[in-house]
C-alpha positions in Angstrom: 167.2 91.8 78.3 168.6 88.5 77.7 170.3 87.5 74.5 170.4 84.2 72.5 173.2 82.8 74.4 172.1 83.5 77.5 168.6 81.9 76.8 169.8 79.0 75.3 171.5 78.0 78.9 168.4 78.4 80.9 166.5 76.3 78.4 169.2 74.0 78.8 169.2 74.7 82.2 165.3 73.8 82.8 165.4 70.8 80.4 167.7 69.1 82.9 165.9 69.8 85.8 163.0 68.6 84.6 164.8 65.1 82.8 166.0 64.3 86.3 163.1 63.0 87.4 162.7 60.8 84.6 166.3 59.6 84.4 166.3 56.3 86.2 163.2 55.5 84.7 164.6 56.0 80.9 167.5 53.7 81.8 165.7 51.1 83.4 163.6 50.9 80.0 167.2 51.3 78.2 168.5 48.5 80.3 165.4 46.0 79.5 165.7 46.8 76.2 169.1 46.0 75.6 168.3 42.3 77.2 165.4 41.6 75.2 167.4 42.1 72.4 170.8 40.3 73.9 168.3 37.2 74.4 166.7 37.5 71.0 170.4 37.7 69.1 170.9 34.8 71.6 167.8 33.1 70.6 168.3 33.5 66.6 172.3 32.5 66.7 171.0 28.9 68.5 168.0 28.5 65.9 170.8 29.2 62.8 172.8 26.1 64.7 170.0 23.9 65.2 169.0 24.4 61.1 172.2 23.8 59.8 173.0 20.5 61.9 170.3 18.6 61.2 166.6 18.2 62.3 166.8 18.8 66.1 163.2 19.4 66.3 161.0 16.6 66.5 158.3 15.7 63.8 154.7 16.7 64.7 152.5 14.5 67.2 148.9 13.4 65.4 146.6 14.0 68.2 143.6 12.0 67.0 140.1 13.4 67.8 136.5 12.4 67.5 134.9 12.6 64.0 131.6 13.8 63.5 129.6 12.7 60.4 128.8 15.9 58.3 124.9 16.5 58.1 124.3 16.5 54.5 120.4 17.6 54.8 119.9 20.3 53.1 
């Protein structure tokens, strides 16, 4: 019968046979993860320069609508 060792390295044996077919997909998530976050650390470092130089942002726009009179029958 097989021992502890020996089942050990056909679990590990199986496991990697089996991970092969999802190994291009798990680094292709890895890889569009790792720019999301490269462009949010990019993203947050330009927003911490625009703060602390001044107001780069311009002030609101008003957009002025239509007004309704409220119906105050009750």
């Amino acid at each position: 019968m097989f021992g502890i060792g020996e089942l050990t390295i056909l679990l590990l044996v199986i496991v990697a046979v089996l991970a092969v077919k999802r190994l291009p997909d798990l680094v292709r998530s890895a890889g569009k993860a790792a720019r999301i976050l490269k462009s949010e650390k990019q993203a947050l470092k330009d927003e911490g320069r625009s703060e602390g130089g001044g107001p780069s942002q311009p002030a609101p726009r008003v957009i002025r609508g239509e007004t309704t009179e409220r119906d105050t029958t009750p």
